[in-house]
C-alpha positions in Angstrom: -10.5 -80.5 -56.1 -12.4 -77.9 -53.9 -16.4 -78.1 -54.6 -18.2 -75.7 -54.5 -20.3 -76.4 -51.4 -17.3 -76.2 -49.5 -16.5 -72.9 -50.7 -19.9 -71.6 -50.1 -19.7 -73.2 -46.7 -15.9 -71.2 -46.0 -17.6 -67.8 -47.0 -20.4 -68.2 -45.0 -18.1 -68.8 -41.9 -15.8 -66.0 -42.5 -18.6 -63.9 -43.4 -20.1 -64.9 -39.8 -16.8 -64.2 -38.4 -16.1 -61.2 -39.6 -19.4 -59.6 -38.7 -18.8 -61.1 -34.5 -15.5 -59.2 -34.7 -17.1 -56.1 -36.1 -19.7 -56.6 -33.7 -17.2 -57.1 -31.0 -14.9 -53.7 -32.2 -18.1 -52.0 -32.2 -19.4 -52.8 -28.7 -15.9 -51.9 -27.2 -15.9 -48.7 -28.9 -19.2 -47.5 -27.8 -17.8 -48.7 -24.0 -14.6 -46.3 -24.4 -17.0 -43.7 -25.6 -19.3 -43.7 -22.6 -16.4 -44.0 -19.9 -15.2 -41.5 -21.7 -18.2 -39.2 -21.9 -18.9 -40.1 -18.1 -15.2 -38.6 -17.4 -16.1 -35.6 -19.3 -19.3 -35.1 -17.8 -17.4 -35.3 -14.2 -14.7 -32.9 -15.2 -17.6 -30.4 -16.0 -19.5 -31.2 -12.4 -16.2 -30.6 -11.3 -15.2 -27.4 -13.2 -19.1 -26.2 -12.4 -18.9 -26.4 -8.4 -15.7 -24.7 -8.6 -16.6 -22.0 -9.8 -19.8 -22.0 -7.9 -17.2 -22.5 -4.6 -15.3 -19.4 -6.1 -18.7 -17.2 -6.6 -19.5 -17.8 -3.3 -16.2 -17.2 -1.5 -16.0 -14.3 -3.8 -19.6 -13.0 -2.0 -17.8 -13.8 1.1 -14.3 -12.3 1.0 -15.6 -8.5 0.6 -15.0 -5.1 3.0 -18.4 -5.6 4.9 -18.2 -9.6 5.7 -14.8 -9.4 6.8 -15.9 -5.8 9.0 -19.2 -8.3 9.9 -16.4 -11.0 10.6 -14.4 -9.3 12.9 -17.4 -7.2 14.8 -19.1 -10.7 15.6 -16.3 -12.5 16.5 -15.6 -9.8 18.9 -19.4 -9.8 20.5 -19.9 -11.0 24.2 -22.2 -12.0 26.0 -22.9 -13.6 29.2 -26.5 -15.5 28.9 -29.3 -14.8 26.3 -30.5 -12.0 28.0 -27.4 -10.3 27.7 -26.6 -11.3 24.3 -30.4 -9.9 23.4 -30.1 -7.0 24.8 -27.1 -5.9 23.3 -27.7 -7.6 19.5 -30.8 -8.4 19.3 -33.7 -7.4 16.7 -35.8 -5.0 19.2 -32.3 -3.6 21.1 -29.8 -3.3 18.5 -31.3 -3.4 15.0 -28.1 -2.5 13.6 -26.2 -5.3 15.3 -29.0 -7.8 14.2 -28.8 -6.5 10.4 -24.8 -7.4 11.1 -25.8 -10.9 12.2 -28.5 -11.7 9.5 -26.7 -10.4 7.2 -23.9 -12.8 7.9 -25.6 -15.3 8.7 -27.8 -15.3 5.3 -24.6 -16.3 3.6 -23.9 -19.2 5.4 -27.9 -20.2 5.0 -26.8 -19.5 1.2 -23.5 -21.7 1.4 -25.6 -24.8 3.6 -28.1 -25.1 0.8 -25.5 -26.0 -1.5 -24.1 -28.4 0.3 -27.2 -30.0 1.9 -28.3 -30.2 -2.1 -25.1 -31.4 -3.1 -24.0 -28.6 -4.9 -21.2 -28.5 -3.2 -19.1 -31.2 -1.3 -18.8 -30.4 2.2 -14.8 -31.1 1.9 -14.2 -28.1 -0.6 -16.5 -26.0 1.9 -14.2 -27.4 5.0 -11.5 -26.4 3.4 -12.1 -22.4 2.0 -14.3 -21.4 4.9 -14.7 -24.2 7.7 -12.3 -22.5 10.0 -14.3 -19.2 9.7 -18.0 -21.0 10.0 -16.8 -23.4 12.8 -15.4 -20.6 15.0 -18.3 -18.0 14.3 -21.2 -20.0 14.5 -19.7 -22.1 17.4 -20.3 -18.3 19.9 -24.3 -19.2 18.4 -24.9 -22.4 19.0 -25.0 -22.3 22.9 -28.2 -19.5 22.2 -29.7 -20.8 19.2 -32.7 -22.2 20.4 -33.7 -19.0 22.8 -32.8 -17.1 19.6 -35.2 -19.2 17.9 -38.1 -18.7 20.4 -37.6 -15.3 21.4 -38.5 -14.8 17.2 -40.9 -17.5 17.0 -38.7 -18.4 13.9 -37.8 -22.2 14.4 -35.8 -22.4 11.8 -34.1 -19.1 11.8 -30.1 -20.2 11.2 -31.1 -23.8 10.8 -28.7 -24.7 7.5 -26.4 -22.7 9.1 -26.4 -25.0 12.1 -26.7 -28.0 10.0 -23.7 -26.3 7.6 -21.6 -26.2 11.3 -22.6 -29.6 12.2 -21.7 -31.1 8.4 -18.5 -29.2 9.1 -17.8 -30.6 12.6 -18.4 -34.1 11.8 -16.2 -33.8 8.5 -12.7 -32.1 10.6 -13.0 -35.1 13.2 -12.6 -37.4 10.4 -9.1 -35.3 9.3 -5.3 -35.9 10.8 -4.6 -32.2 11.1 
């Protein structure tokens, strides 16, 4: 016959079993619910920049940036002097406000993605076409630009926005 002992002994041990495998369930439960709040907390990042990609191309894609568009992409110049004298601040206020004005939404769109509030590949691939070929006519007069206002960092997360930009279309096949 079973004593007693031994059946004290056989509850103990399922009792210690049973509470490792609740243990166990429990642990793995809280693990599926962190991946899967982590995957909801990524879809929401996700969701969040783009809409903020969407607010700003929606800033972007209006009558006066694509009329500043085209009038800048259709400025000349042959040196600095020439460019100043026929856009600059003192010369040609209203070409400068045209500039500025264009150029303060790329300072605008290089924040976010300098801060990571916007990855550069999204940017690349709404408006890195536009940025590239605009701000590529700039880059040969930035510094004078810079100097002649004794602004040194007049346009500079623009530039770094068109450098980002460069670096990430020489990684790409097309």
């Amino acid at each position: 016959m079973i004593e007693l002992s031994i059946i004290r002994d056989l509850v103990a041990i399922f009792g210690v079993l049973a509470g490792f495998s609740y243990y166990v369930l429990t642990v793995r439960a809280n693990q599926r619910n962190q991946e899967l709040a982590l995957k909801a907390q990524q879809l929401q990042l996700e969701t969040r920049q783009a809409q903020l990609l969407m607010q700003v191309y929606n800033k972007f894609d209006t009558k006066e940036k694509h009329h500043a568009y085209t009038q800048i992409w259709n400025w000349q110049w042959n040196d600095f002097e020439d460019f100043w004298t026929r856009y600059g601040v003192t010369e040609n206020l209203e070409n400068w406000q045209i500039l500025t004005s264009f150029l303060a939404f790329y300072e605008g769109l290089g924040t976010l993605v300098k801060t990571s509030k916007l990855p550069i590949e999204e940017v690349y691939l709404m408006l890195g076409g536009l940025t590239i070929s605009v701000w590529g006519k700039f880059v040969p007069i930035l510094d004078e630009i810079r100097e002649q206002m004794n602004y040194p960092r007049f346009a500079s997360e623009t530039e770094w926005l068109y450098h980002e930009l460069m670096k990430y279309q020489e990684t790409q096949d097309n």
